[in-house]
N, CA, C and O of each residue as an XYZ file, in Angstrom:
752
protein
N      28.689   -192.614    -15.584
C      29.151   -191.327    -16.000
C      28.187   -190.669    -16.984
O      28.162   -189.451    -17.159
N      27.438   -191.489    -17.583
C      26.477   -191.055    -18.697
C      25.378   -190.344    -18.134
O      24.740   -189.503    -18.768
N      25.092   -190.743    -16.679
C      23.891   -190.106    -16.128
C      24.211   -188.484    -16.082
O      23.280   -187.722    -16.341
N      25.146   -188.095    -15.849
C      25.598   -186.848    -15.005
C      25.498   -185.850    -16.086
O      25.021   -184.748    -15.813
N      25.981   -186.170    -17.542
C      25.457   -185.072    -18.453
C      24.009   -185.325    -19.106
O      23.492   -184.556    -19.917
N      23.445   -186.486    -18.646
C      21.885   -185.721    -19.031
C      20.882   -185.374    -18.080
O      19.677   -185.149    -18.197
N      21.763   -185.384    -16.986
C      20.739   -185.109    -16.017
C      20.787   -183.303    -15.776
O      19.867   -182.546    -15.468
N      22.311   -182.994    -16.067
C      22.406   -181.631    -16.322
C      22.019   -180.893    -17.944
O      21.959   -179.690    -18.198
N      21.826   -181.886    -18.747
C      20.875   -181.515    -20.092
C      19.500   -181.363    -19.229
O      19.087   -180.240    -18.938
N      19.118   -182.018    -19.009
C      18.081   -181.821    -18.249
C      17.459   -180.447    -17.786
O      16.642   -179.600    -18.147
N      18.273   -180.717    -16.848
C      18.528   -179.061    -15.558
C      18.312   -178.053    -17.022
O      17.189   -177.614    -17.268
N      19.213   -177.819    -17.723
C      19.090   -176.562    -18.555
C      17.674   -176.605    -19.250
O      16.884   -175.661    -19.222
N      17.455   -177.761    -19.851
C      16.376   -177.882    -20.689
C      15.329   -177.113    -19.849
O      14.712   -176.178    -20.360
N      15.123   -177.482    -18.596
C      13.976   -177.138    -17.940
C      14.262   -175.424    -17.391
O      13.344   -174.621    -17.227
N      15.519   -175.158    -17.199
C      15.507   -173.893    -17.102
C      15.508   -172.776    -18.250
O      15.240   -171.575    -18.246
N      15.955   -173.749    -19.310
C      15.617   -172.612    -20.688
C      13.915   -172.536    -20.505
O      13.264   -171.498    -20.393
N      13.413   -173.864    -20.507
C      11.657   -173.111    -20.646
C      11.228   -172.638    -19.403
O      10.036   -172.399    -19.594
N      11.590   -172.259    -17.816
C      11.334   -172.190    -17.400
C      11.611   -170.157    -17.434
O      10.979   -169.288    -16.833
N      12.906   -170.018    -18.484
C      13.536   -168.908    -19.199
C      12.345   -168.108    -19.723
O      11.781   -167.061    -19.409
N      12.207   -169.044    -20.650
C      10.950   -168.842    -21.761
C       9.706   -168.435    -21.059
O       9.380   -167.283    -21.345
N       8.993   -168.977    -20.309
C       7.963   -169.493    -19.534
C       7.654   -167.957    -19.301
O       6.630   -167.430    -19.738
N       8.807   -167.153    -18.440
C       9.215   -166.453    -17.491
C       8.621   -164.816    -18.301
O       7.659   -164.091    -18.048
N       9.929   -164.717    -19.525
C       9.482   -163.968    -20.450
C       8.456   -163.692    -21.324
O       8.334   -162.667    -21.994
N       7.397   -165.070    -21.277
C       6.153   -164.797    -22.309
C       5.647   -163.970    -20.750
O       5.451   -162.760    -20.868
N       5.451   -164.545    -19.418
C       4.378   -163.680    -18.846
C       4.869   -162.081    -18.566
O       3.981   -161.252    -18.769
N       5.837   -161.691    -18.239
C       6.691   -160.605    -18.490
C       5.419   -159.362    -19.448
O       4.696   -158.390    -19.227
N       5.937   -160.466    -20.781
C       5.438   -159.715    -22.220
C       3.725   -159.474    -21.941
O       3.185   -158.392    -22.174
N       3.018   -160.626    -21.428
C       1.360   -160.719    -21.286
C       1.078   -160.124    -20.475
O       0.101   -159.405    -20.684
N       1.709   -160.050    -19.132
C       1.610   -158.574    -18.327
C       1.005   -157.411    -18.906
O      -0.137   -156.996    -19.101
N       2.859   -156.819    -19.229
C       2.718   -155.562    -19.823
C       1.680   -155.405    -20.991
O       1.047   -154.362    -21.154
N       1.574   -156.296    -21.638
C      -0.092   -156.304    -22.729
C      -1.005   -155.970    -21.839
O      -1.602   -154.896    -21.911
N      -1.195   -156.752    -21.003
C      -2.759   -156.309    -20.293
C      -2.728   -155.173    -19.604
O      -3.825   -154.668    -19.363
N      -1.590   -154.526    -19.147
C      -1.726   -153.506    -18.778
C      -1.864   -152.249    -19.896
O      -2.490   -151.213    -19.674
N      -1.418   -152.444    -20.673
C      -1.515   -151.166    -21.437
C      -2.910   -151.332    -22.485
O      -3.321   -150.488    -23.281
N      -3.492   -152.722    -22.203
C      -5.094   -152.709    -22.963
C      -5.583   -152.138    -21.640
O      -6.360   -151.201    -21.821
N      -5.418   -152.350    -20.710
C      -6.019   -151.639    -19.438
C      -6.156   -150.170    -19.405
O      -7.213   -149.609    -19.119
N      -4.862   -149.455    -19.760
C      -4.620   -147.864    -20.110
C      -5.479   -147.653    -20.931
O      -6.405   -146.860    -20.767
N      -5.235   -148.520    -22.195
C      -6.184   -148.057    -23.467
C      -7.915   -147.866    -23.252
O      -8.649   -146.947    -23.617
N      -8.239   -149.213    -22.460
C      -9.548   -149.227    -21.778
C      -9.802   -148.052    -21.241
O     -10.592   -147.342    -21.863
N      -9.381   -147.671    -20.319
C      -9.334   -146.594    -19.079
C      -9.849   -145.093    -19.914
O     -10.799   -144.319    -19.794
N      -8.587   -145.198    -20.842
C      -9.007   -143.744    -21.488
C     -10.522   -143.793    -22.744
O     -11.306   -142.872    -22.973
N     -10.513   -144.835    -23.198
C     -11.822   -145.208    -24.152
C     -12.885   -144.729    -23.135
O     -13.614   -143.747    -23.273
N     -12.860   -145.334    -22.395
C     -13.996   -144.590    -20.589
C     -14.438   -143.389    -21.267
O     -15.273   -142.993    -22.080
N     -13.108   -142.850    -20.265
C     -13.132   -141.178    -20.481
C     -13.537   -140.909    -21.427
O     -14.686   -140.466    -21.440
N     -12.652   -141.069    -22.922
C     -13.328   -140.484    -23.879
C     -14.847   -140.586    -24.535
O     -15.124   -139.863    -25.493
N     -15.666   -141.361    -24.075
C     -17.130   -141.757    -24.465
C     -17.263   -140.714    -23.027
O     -17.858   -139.722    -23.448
N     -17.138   -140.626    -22.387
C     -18.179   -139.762    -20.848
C     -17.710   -138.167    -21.606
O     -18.560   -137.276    -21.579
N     -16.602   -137.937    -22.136
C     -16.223   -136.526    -22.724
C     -17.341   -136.454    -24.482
O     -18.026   -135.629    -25.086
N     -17.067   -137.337    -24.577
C     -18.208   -137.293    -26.155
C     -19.688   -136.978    -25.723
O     -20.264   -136.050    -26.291
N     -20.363   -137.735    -24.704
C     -21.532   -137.362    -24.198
C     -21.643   -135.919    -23.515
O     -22.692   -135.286    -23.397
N     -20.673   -135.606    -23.187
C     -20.636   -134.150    -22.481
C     -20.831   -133.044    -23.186
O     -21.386   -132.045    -22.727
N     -20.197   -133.196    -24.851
C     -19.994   -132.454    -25.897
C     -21.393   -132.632    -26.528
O     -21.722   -131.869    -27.437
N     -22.109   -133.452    -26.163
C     -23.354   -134.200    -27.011
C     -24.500   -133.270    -26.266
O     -25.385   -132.605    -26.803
N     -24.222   -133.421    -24.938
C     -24.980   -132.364    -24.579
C     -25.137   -130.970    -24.349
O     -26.078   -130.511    -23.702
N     -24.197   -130.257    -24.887
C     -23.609   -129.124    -24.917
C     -24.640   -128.198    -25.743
O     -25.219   -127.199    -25.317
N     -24.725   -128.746    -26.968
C     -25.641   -127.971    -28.084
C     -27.200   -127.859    -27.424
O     -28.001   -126.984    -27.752
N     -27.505   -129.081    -26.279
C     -28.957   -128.961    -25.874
C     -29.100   -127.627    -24.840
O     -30.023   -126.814    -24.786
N     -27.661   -127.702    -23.912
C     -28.009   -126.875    -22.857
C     -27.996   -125.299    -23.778
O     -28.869   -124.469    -23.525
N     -26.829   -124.990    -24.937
C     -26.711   -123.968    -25.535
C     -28.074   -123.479    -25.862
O     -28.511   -122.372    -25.548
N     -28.912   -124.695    -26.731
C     -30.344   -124.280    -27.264
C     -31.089   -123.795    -25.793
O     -31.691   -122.722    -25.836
N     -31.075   -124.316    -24.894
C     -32.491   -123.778    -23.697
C     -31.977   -122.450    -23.267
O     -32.761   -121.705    -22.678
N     -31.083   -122.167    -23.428
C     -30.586   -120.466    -22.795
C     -30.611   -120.077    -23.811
O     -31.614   -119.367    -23.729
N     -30.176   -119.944    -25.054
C     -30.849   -119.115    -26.046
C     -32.270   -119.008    -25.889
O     -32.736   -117.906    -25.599
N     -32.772   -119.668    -25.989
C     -34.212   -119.534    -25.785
C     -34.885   -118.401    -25.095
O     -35.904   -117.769    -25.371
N     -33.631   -118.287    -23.671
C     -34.083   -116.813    -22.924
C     -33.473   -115.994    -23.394
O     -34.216   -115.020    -23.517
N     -32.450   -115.768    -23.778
C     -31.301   -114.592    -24.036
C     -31.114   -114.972    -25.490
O     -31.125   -116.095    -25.995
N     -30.885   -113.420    -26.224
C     -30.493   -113.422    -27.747
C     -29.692   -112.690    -27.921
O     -29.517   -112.378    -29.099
N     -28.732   -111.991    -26.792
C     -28.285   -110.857    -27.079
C     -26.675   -111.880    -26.311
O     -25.751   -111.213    -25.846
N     -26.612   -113.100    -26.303
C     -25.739   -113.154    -25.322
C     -24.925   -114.374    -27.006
O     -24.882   -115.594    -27.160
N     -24.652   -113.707    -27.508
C     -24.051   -114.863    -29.003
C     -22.775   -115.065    -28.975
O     -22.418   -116.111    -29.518
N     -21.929   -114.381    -28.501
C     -20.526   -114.615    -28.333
C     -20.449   -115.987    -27.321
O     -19.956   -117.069    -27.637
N     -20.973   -115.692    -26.231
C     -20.889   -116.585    -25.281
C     -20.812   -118.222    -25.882
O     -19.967   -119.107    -25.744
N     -22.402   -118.139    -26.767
C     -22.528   -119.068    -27.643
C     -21.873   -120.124    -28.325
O     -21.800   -121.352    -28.320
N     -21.204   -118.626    -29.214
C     -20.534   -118.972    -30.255
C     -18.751   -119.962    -29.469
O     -18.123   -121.020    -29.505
N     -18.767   -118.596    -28.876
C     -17.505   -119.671    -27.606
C     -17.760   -121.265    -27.717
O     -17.283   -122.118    -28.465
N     -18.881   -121.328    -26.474
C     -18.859   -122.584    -26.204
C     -19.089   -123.681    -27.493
O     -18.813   -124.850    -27.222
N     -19.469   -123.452    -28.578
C     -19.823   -123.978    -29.748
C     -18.368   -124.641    -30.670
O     -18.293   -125.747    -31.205
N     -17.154   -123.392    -30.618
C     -15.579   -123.707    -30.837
C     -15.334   -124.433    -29.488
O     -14.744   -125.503    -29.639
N     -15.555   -124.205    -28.562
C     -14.734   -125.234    -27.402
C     -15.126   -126.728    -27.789
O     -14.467   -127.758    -27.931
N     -16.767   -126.343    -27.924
C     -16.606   -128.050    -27.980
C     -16.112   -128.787    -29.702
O     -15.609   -129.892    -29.906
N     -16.430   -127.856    -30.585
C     -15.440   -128.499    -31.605
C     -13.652   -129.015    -31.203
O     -12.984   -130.002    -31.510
N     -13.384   -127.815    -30.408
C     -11.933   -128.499    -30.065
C     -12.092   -129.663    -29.238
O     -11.159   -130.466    -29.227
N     -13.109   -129.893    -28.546
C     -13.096   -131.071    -27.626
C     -13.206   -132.421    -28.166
O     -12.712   -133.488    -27.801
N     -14.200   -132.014    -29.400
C     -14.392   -132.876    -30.452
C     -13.378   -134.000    -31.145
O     -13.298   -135.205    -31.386
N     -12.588   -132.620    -31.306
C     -11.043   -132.765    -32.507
C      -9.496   -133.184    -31.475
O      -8.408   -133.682    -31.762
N     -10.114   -132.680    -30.211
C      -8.674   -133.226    -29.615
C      -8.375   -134.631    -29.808
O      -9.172   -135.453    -30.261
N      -6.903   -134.920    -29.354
C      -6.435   -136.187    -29.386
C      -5.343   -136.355    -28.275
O      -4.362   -135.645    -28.053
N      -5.824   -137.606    -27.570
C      -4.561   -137.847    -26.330
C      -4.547   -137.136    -25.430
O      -4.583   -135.915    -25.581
N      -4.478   -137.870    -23.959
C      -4.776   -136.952    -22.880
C      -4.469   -135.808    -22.534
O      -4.813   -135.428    -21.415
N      -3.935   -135.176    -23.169
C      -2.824   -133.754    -23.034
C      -3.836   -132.828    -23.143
O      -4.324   -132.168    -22.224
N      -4.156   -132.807    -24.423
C      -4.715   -132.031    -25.776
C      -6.286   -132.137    -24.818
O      -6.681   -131.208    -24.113
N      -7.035   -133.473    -24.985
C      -8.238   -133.853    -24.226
C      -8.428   -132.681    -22.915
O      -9.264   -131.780    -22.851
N      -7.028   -133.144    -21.621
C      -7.319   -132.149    -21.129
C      -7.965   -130.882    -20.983
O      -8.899   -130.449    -20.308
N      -6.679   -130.145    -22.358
C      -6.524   -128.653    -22.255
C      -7.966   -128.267    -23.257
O      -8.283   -127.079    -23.324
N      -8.755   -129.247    -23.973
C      -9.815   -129.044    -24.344
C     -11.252   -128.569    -23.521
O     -12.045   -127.628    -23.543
N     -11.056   -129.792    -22.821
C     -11.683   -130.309    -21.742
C     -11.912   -128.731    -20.332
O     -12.829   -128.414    -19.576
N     -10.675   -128.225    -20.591
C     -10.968   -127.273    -19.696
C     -11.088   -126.296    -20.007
O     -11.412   -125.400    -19.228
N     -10.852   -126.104    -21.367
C     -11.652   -124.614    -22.324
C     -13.257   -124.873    -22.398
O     -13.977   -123.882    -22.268
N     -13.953   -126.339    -22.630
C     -15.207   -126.444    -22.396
C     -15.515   -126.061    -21.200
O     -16.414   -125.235    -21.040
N     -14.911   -126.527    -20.278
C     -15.458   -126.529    -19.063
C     -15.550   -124.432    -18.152
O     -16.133   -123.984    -17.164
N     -14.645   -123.821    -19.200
C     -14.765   -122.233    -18.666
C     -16.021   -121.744    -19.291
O     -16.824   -120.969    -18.770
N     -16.103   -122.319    -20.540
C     -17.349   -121.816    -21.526
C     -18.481   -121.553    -21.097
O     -19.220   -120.577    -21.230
N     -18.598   -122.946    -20.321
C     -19.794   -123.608    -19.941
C     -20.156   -123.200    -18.768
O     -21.284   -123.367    -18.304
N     -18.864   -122.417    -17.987
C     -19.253   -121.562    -16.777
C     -19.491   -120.046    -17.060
O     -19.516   -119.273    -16.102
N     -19.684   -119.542    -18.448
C     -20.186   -118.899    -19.057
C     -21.536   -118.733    -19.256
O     -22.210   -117.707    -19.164
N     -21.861   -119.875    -19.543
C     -23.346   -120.186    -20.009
C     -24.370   -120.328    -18.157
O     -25.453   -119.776    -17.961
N     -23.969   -120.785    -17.596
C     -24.047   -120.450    -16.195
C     -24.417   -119.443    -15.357
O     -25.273   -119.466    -14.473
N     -23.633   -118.474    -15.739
C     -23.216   -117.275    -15.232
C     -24.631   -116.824    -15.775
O     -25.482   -116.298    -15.058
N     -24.830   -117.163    -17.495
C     -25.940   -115.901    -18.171
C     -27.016   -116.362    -17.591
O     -27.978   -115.610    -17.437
N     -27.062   -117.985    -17.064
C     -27.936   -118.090    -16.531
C     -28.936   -117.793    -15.185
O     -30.099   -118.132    -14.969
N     -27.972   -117.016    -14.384
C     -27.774   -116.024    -13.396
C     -29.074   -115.225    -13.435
O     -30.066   -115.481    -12.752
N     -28.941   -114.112    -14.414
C     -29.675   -113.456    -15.030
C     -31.113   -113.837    -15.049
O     -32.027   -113.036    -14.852
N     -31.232   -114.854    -15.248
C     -32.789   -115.093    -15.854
C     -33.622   -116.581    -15.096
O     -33.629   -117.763    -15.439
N     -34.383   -115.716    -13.738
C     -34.861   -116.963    -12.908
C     -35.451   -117.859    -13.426
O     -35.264   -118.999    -13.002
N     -36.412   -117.604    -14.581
C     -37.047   -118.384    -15.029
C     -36.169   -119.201    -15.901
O     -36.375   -120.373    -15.584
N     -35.387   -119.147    -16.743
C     -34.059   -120.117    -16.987
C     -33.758   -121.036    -15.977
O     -33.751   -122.252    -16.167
N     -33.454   -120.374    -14.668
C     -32.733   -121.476    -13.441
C     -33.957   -122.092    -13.234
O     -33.568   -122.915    -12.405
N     -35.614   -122.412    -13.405
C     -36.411   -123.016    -12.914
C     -37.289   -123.747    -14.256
O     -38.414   -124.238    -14.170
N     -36.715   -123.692    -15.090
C     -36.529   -124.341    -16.472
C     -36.711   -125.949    -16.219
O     -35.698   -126.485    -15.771
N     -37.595   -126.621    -16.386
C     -37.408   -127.868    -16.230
C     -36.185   -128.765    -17.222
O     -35.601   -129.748    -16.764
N     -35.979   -128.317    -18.395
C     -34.780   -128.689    -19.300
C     -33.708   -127.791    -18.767
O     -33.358   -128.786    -18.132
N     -32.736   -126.750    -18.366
C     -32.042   -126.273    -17.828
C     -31.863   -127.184    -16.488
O     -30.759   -127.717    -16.380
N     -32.629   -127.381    -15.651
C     -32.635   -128.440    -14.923
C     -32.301   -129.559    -15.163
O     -31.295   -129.836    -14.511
N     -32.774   -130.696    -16.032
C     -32.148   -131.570    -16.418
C     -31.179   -131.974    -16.547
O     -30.625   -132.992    -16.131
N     -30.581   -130.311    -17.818
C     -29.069   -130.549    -18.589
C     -28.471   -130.606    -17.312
O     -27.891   -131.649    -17.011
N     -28.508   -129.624    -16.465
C     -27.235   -129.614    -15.555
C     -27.211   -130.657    -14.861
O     -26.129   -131.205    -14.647
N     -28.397   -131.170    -14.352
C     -28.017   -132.423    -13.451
C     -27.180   -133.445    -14.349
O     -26.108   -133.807    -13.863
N     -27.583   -134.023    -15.766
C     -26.972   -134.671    -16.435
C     -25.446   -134.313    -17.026
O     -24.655   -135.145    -17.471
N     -25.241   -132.947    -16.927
C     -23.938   -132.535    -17.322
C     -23.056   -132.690    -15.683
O     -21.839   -132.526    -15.596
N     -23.983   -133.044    -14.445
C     -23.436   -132.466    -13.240
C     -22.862   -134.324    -13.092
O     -21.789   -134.612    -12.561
N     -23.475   -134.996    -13.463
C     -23.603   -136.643    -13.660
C     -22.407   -137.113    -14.259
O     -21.561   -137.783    -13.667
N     -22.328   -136.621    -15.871
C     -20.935   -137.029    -15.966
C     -19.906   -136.317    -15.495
O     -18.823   -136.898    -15.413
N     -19.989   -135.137    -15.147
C     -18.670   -134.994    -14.163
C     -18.018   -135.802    -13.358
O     -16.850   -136.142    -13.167
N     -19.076   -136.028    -12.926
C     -18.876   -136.780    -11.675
C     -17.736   -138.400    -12.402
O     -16.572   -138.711    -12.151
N     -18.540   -138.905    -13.106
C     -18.068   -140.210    -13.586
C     -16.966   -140.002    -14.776
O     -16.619   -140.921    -15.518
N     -16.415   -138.530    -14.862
C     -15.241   -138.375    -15.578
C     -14.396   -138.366    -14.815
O     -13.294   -138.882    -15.002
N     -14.843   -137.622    -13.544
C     -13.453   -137.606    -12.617
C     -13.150   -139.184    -11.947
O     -12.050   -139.535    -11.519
N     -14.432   -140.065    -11.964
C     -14.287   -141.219    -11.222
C     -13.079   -141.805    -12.691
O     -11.917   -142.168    -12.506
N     -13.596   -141.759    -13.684
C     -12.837   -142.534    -14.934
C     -11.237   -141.876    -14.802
O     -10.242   -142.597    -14.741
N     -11.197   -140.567    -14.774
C      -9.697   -140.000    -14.753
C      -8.816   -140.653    -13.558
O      -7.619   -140.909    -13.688
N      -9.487   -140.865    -12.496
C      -9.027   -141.251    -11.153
C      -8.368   -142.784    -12.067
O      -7.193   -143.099    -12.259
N      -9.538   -143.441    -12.453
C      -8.927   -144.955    -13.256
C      -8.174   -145.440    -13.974
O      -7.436   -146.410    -13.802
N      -8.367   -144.555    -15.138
C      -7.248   -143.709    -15.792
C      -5.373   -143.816    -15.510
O      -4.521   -144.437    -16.145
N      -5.248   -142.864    -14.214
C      -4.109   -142.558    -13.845
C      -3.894   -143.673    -13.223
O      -2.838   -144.210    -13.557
N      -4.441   -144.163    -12.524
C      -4.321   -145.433    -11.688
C      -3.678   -146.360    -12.509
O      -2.544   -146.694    -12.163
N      -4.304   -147.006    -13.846
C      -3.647   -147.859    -14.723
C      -2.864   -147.218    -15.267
O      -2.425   -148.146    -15.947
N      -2.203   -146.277    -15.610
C      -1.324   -145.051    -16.510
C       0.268   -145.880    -15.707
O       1.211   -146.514    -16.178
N      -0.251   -145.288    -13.841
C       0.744   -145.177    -12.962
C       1.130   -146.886    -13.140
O       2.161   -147.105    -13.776
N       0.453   -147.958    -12.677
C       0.442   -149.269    -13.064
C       1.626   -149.678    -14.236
O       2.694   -150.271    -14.085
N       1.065   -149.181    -15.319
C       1.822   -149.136    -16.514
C       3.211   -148.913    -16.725
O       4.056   -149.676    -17.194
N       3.307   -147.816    -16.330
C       4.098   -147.087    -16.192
C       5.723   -147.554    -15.435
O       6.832   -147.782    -15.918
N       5.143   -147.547    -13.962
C       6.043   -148.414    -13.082
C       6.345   -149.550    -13.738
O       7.436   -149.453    -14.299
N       5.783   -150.647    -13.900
C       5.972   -151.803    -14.763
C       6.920   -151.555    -15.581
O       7.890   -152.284    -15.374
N       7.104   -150.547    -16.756
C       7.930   -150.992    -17.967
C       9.199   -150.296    -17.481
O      10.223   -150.265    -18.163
N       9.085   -149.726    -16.243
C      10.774   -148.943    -15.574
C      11.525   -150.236    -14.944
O      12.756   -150.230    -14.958
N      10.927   -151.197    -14.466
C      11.334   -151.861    -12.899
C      12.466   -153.144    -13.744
O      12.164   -153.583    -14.853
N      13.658   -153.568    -13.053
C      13.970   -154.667    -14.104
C      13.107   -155.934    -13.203
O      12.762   -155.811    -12.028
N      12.883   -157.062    -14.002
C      13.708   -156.823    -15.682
C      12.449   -156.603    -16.673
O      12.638   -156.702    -17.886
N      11.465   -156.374    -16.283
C      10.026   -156.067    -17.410
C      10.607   -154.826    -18.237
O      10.235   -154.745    -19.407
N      11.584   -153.738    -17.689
C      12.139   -153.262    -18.697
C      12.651   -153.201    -19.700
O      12.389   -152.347    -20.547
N      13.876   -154.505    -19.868
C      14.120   -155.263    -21.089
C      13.248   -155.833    -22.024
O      13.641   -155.659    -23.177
N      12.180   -156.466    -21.920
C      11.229   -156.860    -22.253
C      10.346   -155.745    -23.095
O      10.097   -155.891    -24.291
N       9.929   -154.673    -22.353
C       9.369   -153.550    -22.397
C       9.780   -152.809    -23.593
O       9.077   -152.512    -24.558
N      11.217   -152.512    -23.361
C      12.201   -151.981    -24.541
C      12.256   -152.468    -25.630
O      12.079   -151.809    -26.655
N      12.538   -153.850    -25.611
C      12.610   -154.753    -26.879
C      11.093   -154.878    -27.716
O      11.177   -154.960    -28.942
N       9.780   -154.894    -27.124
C       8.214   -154.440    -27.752
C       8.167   -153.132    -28.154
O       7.532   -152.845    -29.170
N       8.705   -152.342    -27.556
C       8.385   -150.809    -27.835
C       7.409   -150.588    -26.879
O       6.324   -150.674    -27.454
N       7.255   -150.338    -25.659
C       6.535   -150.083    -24.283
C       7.036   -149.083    -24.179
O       8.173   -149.001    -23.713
N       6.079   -147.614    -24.735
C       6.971   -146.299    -24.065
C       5.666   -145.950    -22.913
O       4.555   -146.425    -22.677
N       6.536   -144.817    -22.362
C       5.854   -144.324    -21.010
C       4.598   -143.419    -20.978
O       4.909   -142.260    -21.255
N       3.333   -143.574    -20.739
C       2.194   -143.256    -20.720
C       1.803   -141.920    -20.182
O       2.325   -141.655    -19.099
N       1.057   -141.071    -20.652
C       1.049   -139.610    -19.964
C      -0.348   -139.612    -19.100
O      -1.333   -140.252    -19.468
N      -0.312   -138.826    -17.922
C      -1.697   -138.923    -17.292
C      -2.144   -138.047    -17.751
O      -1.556   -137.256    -18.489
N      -3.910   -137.975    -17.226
C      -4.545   -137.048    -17.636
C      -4.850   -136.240    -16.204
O      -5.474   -136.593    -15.203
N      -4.082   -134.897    -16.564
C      -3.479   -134.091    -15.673
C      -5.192   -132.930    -14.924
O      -6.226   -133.321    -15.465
N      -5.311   -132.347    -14.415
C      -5.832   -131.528    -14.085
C      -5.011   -130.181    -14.523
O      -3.790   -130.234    -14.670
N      -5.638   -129.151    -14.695
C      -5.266   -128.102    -15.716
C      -5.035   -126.940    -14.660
O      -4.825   -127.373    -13.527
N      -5.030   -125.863    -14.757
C      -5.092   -124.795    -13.829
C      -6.042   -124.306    -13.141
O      -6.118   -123.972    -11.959
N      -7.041   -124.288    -14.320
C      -8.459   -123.276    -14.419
C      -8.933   -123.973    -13.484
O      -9.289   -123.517    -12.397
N      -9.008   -125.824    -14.016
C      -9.612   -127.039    -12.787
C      -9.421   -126.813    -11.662
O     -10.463   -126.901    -11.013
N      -8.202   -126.445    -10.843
C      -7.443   -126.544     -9.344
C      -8.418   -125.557     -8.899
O      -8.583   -125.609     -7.680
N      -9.227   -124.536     -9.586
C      -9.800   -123.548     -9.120
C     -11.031   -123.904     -8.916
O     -11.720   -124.549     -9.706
N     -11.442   -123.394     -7.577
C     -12.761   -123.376     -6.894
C     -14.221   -122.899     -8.149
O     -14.419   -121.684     -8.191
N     -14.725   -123.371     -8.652
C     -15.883   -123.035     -9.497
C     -16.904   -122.128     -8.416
O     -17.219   -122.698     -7.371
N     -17.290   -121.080     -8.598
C     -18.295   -120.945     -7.955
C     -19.816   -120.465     -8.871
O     -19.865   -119.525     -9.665
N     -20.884   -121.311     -8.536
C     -21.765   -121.001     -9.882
C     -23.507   -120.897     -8.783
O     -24.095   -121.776     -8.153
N     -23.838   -119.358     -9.006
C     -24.856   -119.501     -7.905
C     -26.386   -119.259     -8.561
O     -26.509   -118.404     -9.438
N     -27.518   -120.019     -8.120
C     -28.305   -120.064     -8.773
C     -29.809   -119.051     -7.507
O     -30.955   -118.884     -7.924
């Protein structure tokens, strides 16, 4: 008769840690996923810092041709301070796409002046400004991908309980804006 309650001590013993077991990976999950989010957007935000980094170079080579065009300038000069100063994908965004009208500003003046468009530095910037585009949208794509990841995870049971009890709140993507959805057209 003695066997029968420790063999069911047993049984529990192994299902409390198997309890336990269950809930640490639960918890290590959702950690790696949201260092994953955090990763994702660190991306972005270094490819958006370099973008802003190069901003003041492309500003300097078109001044260079045009002096009469300072507003434009001065614009893109506050955009990228806000781009600077934003915080969190929202804000980043709506930064992100006030630079990005500015800068189709600076474009435009460049229109104007062939010898600007055959600029060996005007050349450059854009290919290098045309470069990280490219690898912002690849990072945003990554971004949302782990966001969505995340996200789902801390809804589904039972990682929700888990989720709730850490403080796992729900992650915002980094959206495309209005101005973005719109066709750029920039002719040289």
């Amino acid at each position: 008769m003695l066997a029968l309650p420790i063999c069911a001590g047993f049984v529990l013993v192994v299902l409390a840690f198997l309890l336990v077991f269950y809930i640490f990976s639960i918890y290590n999950g959702l950690i790696q996923l949201r260092n994953n989010v955090d990763k994702a957007w660190a991306n972005i935000d270094v490819l958006l810092k370099q973008r802003s980094d190069l901003v003041p170079n492309l500003v300097e080579t078109v001044k260079g041709y045009e002096k009469h065009e300072k507003a434009i300038f001065e614009n893109v000069a506050q955009m990228r301070s806000a781009m600077m100063s934003a915080q969190g994908p929202a804000a980043k965004a709506k930064a992100n796409d006030m630079l990005s009208s500015a800068l189709r500003s600076i474009f435009a003046v460049a229109e104007n002046y062939p010898e600007l468009q055959a600029s060996n530095n005007f050349l450059e910037l854009q290919k290098q400004l045309e470069s990280i585009e490219n690898q912002i949208a690849d990072r945003r794509e990554f971004y949302n991908d782990s966001v969505m990841l995340y996200n789902t995870r801390i809804k589904v049971l039972p990682d929700t309980v888990i989720a709730g009890i850490i403080g796992c709140k729900e992650t915002e993507y980094f959206k495309a804006t209005e101005s973005e959805k719109q066709n750029v057209e920039v002719k040289f």
